[in-house]
C-alpha atoms as a printed R data frame, in Angstrom:
    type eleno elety resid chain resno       x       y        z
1   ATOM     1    CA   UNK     A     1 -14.395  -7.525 -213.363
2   ATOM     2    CA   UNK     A     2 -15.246  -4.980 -210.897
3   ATOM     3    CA   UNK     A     3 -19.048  -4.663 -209.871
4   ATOM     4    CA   UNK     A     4 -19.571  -1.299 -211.436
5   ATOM     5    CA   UNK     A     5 -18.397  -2.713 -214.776
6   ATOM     6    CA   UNK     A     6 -20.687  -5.791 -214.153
7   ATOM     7    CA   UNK     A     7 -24.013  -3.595 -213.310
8   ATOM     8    CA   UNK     A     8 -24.330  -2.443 -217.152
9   ATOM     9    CA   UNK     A     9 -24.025  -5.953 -218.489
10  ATOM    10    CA   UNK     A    10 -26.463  -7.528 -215.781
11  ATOM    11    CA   UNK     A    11 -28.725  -4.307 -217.169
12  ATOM    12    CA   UNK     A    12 -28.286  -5.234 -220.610
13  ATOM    13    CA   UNK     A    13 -29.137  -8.691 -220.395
14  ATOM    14    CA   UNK     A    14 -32.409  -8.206 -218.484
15  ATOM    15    CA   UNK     A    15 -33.115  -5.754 -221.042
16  ATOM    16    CA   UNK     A    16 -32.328  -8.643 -223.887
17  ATOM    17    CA   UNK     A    17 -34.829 -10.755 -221.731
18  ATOM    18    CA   UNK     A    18 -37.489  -8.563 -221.035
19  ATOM    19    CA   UNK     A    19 -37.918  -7.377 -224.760
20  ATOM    20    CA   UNK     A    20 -38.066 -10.622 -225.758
21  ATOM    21    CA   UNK     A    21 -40.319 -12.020 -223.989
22  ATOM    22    CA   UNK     A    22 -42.898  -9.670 -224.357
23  ATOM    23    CA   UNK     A    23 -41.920  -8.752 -227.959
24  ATOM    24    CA   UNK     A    24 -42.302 -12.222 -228.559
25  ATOM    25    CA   UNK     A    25 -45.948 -12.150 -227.582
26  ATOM    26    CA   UNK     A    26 -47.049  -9.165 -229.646
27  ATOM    27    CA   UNK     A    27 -45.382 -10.979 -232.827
28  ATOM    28    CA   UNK     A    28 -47.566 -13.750 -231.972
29  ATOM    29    CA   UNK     A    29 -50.247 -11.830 -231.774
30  ATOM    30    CA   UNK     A    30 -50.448  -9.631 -235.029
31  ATOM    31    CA   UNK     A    31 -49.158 -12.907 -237.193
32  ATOM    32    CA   UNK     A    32 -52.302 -14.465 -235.649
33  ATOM    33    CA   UNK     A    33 -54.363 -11.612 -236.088
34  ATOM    34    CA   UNK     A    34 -53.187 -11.693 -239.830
35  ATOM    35    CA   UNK     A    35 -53.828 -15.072 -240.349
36  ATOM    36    CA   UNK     A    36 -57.242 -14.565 -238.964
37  ATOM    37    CA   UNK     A    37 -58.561 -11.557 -240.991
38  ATOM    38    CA   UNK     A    38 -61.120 -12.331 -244.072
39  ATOM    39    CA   UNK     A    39 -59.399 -10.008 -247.182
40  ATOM    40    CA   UNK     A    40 -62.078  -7.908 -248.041
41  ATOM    41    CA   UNK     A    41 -62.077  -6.565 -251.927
42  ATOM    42    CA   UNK     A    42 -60.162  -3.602 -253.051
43  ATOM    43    CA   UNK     A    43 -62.437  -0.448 -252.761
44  ATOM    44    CA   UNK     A    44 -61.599   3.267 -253.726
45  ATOM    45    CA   UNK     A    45 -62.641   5.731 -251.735
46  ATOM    46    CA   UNK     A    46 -65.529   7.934 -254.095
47  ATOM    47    CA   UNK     A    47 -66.941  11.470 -253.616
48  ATOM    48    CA   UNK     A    48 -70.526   9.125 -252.824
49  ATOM    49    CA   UNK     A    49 -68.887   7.404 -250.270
50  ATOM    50    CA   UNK     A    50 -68.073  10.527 -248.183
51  ATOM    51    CA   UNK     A    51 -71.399  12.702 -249.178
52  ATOM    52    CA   UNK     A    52 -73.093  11.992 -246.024
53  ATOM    53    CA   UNK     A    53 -70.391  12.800 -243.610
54  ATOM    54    CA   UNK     A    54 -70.000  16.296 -242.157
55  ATOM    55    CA   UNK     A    55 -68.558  18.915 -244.423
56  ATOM    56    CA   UNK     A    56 -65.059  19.606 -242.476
57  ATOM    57    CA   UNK     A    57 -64.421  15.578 -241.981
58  ATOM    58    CA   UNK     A    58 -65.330  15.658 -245.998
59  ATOM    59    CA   UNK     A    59 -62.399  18.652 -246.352
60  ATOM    60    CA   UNK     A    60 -60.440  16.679 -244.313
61  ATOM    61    CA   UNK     A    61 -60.351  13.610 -246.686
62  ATOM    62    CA   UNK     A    62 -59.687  15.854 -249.409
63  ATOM    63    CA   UNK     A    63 -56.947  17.399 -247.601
64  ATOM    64    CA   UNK     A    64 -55.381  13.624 -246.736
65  ATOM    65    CA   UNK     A    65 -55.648  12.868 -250.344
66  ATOM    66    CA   UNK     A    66 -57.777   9.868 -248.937
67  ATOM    67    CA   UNK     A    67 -60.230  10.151 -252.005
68  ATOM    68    CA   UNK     A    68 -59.417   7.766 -255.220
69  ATOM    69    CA   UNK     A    69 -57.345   5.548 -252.649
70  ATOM    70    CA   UNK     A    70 -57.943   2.369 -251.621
71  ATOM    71    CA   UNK     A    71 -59.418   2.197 -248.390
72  ATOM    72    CA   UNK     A    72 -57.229   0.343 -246.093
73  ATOM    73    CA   UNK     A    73 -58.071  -2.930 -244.408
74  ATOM    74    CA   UNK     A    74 -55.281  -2.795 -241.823
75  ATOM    75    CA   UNK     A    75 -52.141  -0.306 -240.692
76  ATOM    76    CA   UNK     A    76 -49.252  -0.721 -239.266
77  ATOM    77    CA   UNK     A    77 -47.302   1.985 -237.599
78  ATOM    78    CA   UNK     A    78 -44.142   2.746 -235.635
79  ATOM    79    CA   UNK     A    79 -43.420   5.872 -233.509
80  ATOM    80    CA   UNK     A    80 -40.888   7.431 -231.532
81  ATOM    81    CA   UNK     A    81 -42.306   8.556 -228.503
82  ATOM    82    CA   UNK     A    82 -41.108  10.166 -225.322
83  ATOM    83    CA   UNK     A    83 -43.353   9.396 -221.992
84  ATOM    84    CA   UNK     A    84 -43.613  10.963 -218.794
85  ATOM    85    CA   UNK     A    85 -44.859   8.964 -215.485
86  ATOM    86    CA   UNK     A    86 -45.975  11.943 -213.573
87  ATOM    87    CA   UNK     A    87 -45.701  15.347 -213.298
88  ATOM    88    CA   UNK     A    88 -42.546  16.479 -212.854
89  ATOM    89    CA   UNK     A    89 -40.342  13.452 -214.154
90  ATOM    90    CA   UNK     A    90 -37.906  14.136 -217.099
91  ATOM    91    CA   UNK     A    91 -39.296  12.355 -220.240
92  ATOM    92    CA   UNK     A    92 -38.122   8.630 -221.072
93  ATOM    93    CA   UNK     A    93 -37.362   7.800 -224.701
94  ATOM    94    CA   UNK     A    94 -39.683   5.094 -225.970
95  ATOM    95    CA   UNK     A    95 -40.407   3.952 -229.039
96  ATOM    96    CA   UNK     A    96 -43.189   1.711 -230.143
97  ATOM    97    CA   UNK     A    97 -44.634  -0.568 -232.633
98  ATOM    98    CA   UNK     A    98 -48.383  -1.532 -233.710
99  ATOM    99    CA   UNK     A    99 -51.137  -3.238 -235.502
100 ATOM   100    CA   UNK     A   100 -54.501  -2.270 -236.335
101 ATOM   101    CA   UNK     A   101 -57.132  -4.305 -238.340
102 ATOM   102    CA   UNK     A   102 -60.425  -2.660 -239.152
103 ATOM   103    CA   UNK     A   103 -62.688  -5.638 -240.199
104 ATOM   104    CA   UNK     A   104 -63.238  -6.961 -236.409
105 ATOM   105    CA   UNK     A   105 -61.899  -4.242 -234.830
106 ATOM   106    CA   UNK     A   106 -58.227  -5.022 -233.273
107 ATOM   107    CA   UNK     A   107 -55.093  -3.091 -231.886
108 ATOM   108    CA   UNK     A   108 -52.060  -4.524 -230.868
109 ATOM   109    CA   UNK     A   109 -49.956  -2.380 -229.389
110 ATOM   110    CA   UNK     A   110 -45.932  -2.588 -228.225
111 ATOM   111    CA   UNK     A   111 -44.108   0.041 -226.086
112 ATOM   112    CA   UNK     A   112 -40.008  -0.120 -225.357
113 ATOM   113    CA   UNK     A   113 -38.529   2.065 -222.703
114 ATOM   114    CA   UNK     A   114 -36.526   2.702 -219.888
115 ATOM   115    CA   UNK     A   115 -36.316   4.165 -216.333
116 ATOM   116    CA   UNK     A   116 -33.258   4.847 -213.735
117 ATOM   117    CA   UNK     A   117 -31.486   1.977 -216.486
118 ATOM   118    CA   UNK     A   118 -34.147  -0.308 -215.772
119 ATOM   119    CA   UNK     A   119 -36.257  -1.235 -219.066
120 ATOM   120    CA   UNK     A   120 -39.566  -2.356 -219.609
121 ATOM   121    CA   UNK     A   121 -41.730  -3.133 -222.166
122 ATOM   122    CA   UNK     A   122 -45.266  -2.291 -222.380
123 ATOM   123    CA   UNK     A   123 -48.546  -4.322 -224.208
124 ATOM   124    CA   UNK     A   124 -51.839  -3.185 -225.283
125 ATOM   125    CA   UNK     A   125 -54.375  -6.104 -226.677
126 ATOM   126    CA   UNK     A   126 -57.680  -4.906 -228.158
127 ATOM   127    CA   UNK     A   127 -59.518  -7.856 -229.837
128 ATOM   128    CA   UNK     A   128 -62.851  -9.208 -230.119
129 ATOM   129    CA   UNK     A   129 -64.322  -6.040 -227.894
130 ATOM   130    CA   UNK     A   130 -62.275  -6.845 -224.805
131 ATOM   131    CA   UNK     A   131 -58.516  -5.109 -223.799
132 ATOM   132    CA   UNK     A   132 -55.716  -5.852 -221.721
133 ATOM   133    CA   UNK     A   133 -52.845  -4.123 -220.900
134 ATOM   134    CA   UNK     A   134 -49.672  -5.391 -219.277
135 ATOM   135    CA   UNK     A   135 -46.110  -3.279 -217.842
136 ATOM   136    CA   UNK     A   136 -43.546  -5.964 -217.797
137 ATOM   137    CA   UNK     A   137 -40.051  -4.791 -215.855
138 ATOM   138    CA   UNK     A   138 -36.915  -6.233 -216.986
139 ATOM   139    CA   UNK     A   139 -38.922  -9.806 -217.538
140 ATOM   140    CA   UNK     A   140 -38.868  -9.722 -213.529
141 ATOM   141    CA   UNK     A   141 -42.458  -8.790 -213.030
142 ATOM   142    CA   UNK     A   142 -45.594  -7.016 -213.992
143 ATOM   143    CA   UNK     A   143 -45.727  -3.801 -213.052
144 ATOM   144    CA   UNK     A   144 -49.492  -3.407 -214.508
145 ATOM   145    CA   UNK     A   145 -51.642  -6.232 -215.454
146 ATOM   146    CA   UNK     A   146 -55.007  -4.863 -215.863
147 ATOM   147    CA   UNK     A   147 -58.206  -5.959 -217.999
148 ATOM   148    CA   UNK     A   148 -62.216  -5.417 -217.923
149 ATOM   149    CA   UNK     A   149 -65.102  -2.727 -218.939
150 ATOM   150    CA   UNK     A   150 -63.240   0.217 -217.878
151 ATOM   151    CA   UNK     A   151 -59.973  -0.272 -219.976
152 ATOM   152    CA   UNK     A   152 -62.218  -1.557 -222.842
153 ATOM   153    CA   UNK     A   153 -63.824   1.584 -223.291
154 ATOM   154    CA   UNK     A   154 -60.391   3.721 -222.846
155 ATOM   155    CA   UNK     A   155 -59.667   1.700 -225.768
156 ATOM   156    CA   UNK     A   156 -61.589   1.662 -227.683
157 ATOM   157    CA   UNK     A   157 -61.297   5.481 -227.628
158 ATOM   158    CA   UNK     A   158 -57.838   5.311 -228.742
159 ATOM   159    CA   UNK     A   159 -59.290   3.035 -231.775
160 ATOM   160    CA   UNK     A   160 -60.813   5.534 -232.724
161 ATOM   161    CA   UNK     A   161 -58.301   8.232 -232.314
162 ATOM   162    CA   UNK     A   162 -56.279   5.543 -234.584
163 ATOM   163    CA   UNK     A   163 -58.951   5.578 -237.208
164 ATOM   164    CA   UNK     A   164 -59.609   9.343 -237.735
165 ATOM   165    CA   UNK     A   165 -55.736  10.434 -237.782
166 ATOM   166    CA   UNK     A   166 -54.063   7.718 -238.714
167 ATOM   167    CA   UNK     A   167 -56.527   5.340 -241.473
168 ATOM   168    CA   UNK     A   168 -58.773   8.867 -242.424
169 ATOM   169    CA   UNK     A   169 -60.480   6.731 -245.259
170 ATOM   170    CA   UNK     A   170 -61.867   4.880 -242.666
171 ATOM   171    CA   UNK     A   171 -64.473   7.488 -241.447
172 ATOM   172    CA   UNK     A   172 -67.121   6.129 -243.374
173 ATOM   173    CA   UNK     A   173 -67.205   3.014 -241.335
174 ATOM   174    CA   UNK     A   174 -70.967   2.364 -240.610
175 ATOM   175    CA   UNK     A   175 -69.866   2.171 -237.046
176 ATOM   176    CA   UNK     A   176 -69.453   5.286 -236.924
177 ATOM   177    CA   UNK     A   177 -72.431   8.164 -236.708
178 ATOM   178    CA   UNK     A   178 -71.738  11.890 -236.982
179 ATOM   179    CA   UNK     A   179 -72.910  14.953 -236.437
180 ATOM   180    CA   UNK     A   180 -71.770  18.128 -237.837
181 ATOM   181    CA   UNK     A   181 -71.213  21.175 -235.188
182 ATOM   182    CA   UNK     A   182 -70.231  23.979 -237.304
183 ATOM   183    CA   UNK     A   183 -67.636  24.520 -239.969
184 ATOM   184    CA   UNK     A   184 -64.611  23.185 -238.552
185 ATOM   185    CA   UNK     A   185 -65.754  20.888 -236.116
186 ATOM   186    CA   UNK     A   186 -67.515  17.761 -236.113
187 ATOM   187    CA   UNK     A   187 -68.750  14.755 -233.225
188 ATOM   188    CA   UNK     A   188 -68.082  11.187 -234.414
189 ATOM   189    CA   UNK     A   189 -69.129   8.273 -232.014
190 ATOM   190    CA   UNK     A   190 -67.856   4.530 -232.592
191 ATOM   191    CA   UNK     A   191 -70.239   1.826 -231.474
192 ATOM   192    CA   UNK     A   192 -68.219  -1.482 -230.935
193 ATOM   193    CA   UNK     A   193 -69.885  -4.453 -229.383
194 ATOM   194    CA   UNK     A   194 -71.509  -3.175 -226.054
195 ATOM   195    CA   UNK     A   195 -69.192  -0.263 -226.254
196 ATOM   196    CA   UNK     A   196 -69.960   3.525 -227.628
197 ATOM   197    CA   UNK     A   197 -67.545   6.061 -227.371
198 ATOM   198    CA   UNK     A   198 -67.372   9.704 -228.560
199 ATOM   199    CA   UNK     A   199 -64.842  12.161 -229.739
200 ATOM   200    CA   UNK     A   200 -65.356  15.984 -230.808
201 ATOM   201    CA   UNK     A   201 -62.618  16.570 -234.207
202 ATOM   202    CA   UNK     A   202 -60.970  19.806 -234.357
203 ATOM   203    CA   UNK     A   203 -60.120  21.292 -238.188
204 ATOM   204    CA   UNK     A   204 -58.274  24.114 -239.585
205 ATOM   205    CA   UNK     A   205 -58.841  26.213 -242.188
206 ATOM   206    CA   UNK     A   206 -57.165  24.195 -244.845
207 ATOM   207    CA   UNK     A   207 -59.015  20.768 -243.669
208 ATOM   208    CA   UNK     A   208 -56.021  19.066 -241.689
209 ATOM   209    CA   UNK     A   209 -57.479  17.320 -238.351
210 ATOM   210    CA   UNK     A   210 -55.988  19.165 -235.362
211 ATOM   211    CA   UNK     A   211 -57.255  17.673 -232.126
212 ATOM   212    CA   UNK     A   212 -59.342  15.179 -231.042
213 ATOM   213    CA   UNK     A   213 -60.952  15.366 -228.028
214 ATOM   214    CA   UNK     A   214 -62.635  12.859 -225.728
215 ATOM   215    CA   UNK     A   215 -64.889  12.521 -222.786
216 ATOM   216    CA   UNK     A   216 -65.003   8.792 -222.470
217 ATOM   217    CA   UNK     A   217 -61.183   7.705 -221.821
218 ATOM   218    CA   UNK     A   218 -59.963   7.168 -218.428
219 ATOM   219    CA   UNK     A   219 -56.165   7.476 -216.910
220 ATOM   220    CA   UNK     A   220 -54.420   4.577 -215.398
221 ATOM   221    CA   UNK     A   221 -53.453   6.533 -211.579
222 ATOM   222    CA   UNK     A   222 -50.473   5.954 -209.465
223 ATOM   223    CA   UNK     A   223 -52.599   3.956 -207.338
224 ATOM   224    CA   UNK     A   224 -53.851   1.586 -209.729
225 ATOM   225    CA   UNK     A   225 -57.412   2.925 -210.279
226 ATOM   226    CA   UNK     A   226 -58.733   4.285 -213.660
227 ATOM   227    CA   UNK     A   227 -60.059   7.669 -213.480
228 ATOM   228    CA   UNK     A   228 -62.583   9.368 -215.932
229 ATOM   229    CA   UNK     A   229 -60.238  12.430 -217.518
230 ATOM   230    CA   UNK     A   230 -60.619  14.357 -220.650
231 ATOM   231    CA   UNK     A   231 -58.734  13.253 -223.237
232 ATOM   232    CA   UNK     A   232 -57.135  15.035 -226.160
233 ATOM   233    CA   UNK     A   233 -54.302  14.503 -228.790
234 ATOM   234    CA   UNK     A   234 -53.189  18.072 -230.657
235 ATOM   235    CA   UNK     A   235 -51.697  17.139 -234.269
236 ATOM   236    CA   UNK     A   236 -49.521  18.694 -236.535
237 ATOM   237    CA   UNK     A   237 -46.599  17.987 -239.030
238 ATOM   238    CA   UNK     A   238 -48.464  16.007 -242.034
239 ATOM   239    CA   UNK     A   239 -46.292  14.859 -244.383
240 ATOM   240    CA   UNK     A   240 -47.081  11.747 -247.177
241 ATOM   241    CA   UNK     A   241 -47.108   8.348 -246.188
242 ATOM   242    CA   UNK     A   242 -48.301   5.891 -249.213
243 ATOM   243    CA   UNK     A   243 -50.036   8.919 -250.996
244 ATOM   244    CA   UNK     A   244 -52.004  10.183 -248.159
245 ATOM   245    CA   UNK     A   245 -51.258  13.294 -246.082
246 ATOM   246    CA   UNK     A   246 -51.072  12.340 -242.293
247 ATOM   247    CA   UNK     A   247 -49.829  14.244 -239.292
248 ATOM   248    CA   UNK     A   248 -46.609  12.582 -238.126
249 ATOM   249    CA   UNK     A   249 -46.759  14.688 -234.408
250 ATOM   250    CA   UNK     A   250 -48.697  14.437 -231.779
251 ATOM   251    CA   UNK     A   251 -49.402  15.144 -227.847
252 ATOM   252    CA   UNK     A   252 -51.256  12.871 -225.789
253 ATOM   253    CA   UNK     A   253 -52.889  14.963 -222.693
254 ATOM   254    CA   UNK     A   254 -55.343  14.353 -219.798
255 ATOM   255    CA   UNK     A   255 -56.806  17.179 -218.795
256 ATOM   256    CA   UNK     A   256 -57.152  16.958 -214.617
257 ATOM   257    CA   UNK     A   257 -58.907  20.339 -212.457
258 ATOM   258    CA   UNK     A   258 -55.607  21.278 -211.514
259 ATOM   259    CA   UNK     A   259 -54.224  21.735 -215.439
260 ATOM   260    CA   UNK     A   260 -53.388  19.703 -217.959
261 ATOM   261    CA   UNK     A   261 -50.776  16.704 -218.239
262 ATOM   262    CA   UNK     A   262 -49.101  16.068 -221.200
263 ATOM   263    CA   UNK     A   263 -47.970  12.732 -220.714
264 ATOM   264    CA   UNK     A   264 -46.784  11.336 -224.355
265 ATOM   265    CA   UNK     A   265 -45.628  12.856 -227.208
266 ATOM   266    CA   UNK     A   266 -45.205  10.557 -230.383
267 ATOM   267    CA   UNK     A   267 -43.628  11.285 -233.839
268 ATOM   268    CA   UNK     A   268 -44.674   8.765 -236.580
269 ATOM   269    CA   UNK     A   269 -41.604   7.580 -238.139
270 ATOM   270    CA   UNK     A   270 -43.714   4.684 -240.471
271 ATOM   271    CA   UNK     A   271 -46.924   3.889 -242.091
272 ATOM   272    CA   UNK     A   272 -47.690   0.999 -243.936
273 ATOM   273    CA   UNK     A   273 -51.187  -0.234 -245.172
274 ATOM   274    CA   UNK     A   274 -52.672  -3.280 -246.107
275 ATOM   275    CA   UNK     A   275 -49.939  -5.346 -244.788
276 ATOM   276    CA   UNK     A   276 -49.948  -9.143 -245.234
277 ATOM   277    CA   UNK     A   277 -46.754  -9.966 -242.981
């Protein structure tokens, strides 16, 4: 076979190897995190539940037809994303896989794509108020391998950016504190172990959540270090999943003084609650 056949199948396998090796670990990972999680009982979501929150987080659980639904006790999701390294690059296709549980708060996060036909496949653990994050290349090496106070509190902002668009019902979590800045906008602020993080929600008129802006995430650099940037995720495109009204489109951008840097954009392609396996 001549070498430039052979190159695609060499690709293909490392592919097969990398995937499964780190796929293999976030399977292990949720099916112990499900195994682990205490049931709590089945509660609707009542008007009394949400009368202390701000009024346009209240419009906006109308508006997701959260109200007289259960409120969830876990979500799964799976996106199809496209990702950009650095300013400049064309967009890689990703797509990407998760688990959220909101009793002890946990996310468990999977990331598939590829770069000059080299794949990789990326991992996000948040559990028991500590996160790592590992970039595995072809199941040759890690690329990033990166842990401590700095990437817990970057996410446990996205937590909470997972919470308010994704498990709205949620919002009356007594973890969370509000406080109501005028008619379509509202601070929230998530307090999780040693960690408190804050967010400023964005509405429109007709209650749907539109952006979500942060202060407290940081961006993993080119040169390894995590930088303090503004944070913010624009949403649009809700559409039902399970009886609820949730934006299926979003942007994920860090804000740097020279302009902004859109670096992910995701497209929800599933939604499934209270799952047991």
């Amino acid at each position: 076979m001549k070498p430039t056949l052979i190159i695609p199948f060499i690709i293909a396998g490392l592919f097969a190897a990398g995937c499964t090796t780190v796929q293999t670990r976030y399977e292990r990972l949720t099916a112990d995190a499900l195994q682990r999680q205490t049931p709590a009982p089945e509660h609707l979501l009542t008007e009394q539940d949400i009368e202390g929150l701000p009024a346009p987080v209240r419009r906006y659980l109308q508006y997701t037809g959260s109200v007289g639904k259960p409120v969830p006790q876990n979500m799964e999701l799976k996106f199809d994303a496209q990702m950009v390294r650095k300013r400049g690059d064309a967009p890689m296709e990703a797509t990407s896989e998760q688990l959220n549980f909101f009793g002890n708060l946990t996310r468990i996060f999977t990331m598939k794509a590829g770069m000059f036909l080299v794949p990789f496949q990326a991992l996000h653990v948040y559990r028991d108020t500590q996160a790592t994050f590992i970039v595995r290349v072809a199941n040759l090496f890690n690329a990033v391998d990166i842990a401590g106070d700095t990437l817990t509190a970057a996410e446990t902002v996205t937590v909470l950016n997972d919470i308010c668009v994704f498990a709205p019902a949620r919002l009356i979590d007594q973890r969370l504190t509000w406080k109501e800045v005028d008619d379509r906008t509202a601070e929230v602020t998530l307090t999780n172990g040693g960690y408190r993080v804050r967010a400023t929600l964005l509405f429109n008129e007709e209650g749907a959540l539109i952006d979500f802006i942060s202060d407290d995430r940081y961006a993993l650099e080119n040169d390894g270090t995590m930088r303090n940037v503004r944070w913010t995720t624009p949403l649009s495109e809700y559409r039902e999943f399970n009886g609820r009204n949730i934006a299926t489109y979003g942007e994920a951008i860090y804000h740097y003084p020279d302009g902004p840097f859109v670096y992910g954009t995701f497209r929800l392609r599933s939604l499934r609650y209270d799952v047991t396996q």
